[in-house]
C-alpha positions as YAML, in Angstrom:
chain: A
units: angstrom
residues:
- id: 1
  name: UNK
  ca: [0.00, 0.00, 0.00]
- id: 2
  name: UNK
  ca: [1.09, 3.38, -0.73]
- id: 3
  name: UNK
  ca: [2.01, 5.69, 1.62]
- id: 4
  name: UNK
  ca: [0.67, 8.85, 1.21]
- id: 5
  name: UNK
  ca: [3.05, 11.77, 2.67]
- id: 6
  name: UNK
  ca: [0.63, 14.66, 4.54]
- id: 7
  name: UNK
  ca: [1.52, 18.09, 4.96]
- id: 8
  name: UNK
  ca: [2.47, 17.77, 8.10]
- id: 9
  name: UNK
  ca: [5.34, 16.02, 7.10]
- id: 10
  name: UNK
  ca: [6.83, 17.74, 4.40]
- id: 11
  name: UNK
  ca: [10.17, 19.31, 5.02]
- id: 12
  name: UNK
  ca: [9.78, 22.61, 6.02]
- id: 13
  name: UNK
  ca: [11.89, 25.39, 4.30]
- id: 14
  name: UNK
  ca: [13.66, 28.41, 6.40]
- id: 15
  name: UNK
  ca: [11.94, 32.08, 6.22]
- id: 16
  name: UNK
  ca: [14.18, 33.67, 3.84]
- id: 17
  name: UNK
  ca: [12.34, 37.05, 4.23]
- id: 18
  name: UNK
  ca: [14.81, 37.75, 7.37]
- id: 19
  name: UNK
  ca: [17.57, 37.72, 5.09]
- id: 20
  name: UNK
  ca: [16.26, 39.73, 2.97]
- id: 21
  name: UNK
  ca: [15.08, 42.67, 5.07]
- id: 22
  name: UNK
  ca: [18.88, 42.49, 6.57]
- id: 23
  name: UNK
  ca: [20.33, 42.84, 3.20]
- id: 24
  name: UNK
  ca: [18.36, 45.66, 1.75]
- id: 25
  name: UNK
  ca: [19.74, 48.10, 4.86]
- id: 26
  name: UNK
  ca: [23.16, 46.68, 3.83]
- id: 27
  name: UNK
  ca: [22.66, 47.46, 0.47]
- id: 28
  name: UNK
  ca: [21.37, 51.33, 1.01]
- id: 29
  name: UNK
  ca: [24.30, 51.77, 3.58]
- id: 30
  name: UNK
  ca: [27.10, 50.59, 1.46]
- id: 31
  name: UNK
  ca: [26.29, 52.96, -1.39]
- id: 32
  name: UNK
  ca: [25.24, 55.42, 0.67]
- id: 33
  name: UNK
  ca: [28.75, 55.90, 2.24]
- id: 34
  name: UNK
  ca: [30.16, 55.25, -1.60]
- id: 35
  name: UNK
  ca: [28.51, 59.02, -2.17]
- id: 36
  name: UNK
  ca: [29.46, 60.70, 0.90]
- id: 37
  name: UNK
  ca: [25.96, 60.11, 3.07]
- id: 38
  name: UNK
  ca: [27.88, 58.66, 6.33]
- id: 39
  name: UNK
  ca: [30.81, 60.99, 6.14]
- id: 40
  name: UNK
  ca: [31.59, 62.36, 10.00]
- id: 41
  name: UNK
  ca: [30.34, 65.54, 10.75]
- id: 42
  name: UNK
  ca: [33.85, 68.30, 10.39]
- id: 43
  name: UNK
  ca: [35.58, 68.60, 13.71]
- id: 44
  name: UNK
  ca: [36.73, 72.05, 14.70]
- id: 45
  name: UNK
  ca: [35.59, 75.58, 15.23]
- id: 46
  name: UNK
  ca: [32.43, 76.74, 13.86]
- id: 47
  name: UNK
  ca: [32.71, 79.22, 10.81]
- id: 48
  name: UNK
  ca: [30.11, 82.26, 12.12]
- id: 49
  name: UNK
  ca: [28.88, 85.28, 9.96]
- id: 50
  name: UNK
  ca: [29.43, 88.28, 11.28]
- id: 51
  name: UNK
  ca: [26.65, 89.86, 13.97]
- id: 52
  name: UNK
  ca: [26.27, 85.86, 14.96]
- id: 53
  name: UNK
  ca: [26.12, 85.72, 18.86]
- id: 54
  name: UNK
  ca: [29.00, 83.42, 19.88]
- id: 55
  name: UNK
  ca: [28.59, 81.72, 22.81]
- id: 56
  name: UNK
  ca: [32.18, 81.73, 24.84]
- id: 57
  name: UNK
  ca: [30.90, 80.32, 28.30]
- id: 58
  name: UNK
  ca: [30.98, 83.57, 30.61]
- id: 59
  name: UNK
  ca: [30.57, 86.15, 27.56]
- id: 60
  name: UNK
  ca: [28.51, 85.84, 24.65]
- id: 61
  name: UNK
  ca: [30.52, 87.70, 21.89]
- id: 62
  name: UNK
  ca: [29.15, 89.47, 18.62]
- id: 63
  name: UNK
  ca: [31.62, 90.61, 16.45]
- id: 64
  name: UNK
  ca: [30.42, 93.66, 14.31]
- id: 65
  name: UNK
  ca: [32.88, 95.47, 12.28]
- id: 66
  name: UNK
  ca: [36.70, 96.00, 11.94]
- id: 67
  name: UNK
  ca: [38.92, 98.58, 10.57]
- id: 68
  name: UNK
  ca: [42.41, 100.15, 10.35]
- id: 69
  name: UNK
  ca: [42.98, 103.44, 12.33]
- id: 70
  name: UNK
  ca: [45.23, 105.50, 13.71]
- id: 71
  name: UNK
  ca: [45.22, 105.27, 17.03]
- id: 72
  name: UNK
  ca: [46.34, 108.91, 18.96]
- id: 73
  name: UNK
  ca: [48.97, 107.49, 21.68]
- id: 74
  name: UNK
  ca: [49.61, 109.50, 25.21]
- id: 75
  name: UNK
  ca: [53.18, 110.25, 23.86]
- id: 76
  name: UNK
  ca: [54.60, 109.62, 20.54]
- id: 77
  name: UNK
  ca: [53.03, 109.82, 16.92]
- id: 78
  name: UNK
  ca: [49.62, 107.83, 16.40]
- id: 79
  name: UNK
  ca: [50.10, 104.07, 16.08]
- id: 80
  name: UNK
  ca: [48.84, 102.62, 12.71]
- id: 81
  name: UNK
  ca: [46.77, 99.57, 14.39]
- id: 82
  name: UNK
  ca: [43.69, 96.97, 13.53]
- id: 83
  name: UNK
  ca: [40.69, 97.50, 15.60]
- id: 84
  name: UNK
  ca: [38.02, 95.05, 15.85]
- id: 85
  name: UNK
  ca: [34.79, 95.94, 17.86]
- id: 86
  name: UNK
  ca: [32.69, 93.40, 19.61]
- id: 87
  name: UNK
  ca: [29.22, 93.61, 21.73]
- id: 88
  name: UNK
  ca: [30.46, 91.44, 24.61]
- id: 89
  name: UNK
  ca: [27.81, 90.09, 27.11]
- id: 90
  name: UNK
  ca: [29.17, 88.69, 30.48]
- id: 91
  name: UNK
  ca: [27.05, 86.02, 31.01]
- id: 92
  name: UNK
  ca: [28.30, 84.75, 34.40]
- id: 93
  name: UNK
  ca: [27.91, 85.79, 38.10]
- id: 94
  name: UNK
  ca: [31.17, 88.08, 38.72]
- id: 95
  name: UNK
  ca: [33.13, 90.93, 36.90]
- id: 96
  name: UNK
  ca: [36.21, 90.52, 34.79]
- id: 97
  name: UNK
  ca: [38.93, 92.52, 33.19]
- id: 98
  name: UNK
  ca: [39.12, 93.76, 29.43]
- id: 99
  name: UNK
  ca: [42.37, 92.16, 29.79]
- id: 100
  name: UNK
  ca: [41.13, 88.87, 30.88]
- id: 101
  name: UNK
  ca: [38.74, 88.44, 28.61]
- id: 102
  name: UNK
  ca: [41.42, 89.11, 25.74]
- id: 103
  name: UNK
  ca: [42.63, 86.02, 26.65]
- id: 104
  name: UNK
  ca: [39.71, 84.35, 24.79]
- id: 105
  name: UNK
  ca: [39.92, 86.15, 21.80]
- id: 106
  name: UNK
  ca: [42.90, 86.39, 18.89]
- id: 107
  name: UNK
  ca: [43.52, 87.27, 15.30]
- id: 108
  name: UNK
  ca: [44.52, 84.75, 13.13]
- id: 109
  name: UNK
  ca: [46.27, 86.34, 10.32]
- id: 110
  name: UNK
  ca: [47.22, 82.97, 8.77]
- id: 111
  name: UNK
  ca: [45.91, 79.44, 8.62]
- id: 112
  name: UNK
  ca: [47.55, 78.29, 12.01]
- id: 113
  name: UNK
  ca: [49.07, 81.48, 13.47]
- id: 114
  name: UNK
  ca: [47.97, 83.68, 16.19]
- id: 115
  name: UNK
  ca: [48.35, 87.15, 17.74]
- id: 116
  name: UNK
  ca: [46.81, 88.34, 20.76]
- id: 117
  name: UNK
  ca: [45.20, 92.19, 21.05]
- id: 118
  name: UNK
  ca: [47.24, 94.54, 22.56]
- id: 119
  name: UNK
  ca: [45.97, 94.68, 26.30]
- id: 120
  name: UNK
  ca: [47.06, 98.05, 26.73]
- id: 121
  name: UNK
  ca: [44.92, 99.77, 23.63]
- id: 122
  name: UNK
  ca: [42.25, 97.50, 23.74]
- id: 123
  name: UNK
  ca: [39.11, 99.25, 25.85]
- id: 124
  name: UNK
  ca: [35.80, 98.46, 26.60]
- id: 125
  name: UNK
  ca: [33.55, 101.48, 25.55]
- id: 126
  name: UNK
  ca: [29.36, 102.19, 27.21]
- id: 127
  name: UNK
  ca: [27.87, 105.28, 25.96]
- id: 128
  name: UNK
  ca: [30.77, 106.68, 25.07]
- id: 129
  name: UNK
  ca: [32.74, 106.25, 28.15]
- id: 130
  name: UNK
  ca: [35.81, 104.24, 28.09]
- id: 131
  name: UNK
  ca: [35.86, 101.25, 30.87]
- id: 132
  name: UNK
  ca: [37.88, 98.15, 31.71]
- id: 133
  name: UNK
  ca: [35.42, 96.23, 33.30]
- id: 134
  name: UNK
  ca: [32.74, 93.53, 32.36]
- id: 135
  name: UNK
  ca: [30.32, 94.06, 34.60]
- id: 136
  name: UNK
  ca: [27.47, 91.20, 35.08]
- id: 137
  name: UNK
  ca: [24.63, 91.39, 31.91]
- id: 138
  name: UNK
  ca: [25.60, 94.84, 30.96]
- id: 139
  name: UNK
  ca: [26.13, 94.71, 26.98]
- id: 140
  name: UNK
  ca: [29.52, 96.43, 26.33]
- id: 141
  name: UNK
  ca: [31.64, 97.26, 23.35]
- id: 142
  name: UNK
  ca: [34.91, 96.47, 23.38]
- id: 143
  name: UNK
  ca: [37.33, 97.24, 20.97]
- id: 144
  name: UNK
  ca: [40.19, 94.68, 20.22]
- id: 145
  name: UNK
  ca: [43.32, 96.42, 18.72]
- id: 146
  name: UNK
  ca: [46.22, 94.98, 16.70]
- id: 147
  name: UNK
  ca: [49.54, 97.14, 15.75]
- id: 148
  name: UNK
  ca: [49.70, 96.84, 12.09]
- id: 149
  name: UNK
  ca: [52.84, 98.08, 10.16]
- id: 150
  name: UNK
  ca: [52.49, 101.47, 8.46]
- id: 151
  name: UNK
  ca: [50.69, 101.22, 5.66]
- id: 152
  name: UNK
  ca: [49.33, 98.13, 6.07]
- id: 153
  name: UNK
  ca: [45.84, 97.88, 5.28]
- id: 154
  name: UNK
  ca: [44.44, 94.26, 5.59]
- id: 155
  name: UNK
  ca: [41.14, 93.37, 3.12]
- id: 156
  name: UNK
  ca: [39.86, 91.57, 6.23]
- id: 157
  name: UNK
  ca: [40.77, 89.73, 9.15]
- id: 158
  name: UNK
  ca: [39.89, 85.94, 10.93]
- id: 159
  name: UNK
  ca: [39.28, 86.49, 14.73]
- id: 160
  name: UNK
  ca: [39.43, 82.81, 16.64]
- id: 161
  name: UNK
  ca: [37.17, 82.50, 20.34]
- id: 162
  name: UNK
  ca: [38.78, 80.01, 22.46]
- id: 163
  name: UNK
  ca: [35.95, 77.98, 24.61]
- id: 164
  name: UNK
  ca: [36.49, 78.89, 28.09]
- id: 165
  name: UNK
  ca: [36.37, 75.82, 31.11]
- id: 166
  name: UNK
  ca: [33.90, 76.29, 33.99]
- id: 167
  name: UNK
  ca: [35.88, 74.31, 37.21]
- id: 168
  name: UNK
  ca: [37.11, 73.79, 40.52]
- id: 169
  name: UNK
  ca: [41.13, 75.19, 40.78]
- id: 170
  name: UNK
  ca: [44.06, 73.20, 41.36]
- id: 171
  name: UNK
  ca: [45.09, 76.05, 43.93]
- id: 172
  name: UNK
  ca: [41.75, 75.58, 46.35]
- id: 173
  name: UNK
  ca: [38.33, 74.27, 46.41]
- id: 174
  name: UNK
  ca: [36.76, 77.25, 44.41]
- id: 175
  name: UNK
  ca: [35.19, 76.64, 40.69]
- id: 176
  name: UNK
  ca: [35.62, 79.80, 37.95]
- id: 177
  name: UNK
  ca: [35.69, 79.74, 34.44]
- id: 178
  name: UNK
  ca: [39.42, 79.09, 32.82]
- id: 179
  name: UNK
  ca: [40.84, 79.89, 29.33]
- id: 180
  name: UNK
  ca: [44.29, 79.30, 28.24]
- id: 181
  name: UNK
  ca: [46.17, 79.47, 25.29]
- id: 182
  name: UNK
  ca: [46.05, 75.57, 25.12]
- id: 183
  name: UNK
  ca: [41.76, 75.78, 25.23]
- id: 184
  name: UNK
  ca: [40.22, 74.95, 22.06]
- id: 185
  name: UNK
  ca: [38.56, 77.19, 19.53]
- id: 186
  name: UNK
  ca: [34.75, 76.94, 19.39]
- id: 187
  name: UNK
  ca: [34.00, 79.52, 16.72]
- id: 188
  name: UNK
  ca: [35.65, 81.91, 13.97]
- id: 189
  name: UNK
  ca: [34.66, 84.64, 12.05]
- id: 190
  name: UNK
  ca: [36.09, 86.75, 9.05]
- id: 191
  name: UNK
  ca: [35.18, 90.55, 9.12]
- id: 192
  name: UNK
  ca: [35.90, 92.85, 5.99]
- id: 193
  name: UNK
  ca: [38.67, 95.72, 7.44]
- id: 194
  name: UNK
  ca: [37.34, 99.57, 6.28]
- id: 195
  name: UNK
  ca: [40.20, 101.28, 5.91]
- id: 196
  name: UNK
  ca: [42.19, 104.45, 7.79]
- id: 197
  name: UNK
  ca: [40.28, 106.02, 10.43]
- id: 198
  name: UNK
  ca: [41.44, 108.24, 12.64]
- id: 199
  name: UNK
  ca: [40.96, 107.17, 16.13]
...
């Protein structure tokens, strides 16, 4: 007699569909990285437009306009110099220096190279007035200057905002906000220079 083989006992064949639905994302990913979809995002300081609020930790910084002046000294001719002015917002709890804060902040005349402001020329200005203080959430201006050679007139100019550190000091137990010249860069910004002003 015959034996007649039910369904139940056919051989059963594996679910390909799994493999399937894994190889389709496989697919997709492998030529989208072949055309540049999974590249990392770029490392490095933010390019900003200028009038673009950047955030520094205790200041928020807006760099407006630059140009090349000459600056009236208390004894000597006037200095032929780059000045850079910037609404600067201290955002944290205590006052600081012009001078400290320049520590932040430098021109980057090349790909790579750096020069600070000059902390003597470089003011903070409020209606007017001339100051060297940051005082707590009072918007100031503060102009960053650069000695220039004579004549030199610069199409434009690269600042570079270091990211300052908020913590505790190696010295005692108190926490402040730290910038050095080691502290990474978390934004730049090119300004066009308007040329010779007197100042």
């Amino acid at each position: 007699m015959a034996h007649t083989v039910t369904v139940a006992e056919r051989p059963r064949r594996r679910p390909r569909t799994a493999v399937g639905v894994i190889g389709v994302p496989v697919v997709v990913i492998g030529v989208t990285a072949a055309f540049g979809g999974l590249r990392a995002a770029p490392t490095g300081p933010a390019k900003t437009a200028v009038g673009r609020p950047i955030d520094q930790g205790p200041f928020t910084v807006t760099a407006l306009n630059a140009r090349t002046a000459d600056v009236k000294q208390f004894s000597g001719p006037p200095k032929h110099s780059l000045i850079v002015t910037a609404r600067v917002v201290n955002t944290s709890a205590k006052s600081w220096g012009i001078v400290t804060f320049l520590g932040g902040v430098v021109a980057e005349p090349k790909p790579g190279r750096y020069a600070d402001a000059d902390p003597m020329d470089s003011i903070g200005m409020i209606s007017g007035a001339k100051t060297s203080d940051l005082h707590p959430r009072l918007p100031l201006d503060v102009q960053l200057v650069w000695a220039l050679p004579a004549g030199t007139n610069p199409g434009d100019v690269t600042l570079a905002f270091r990211k300052w550190t908020y913590g505790q000091s190696f010295t005692n137990d108190t926490f402040d906000w730290t910038v050095t010249k080691q502290s990474p860069f978390t934004a730049k910004v090119t300004l066009p220079v308007r040329a010779r002003a007197r100042s």
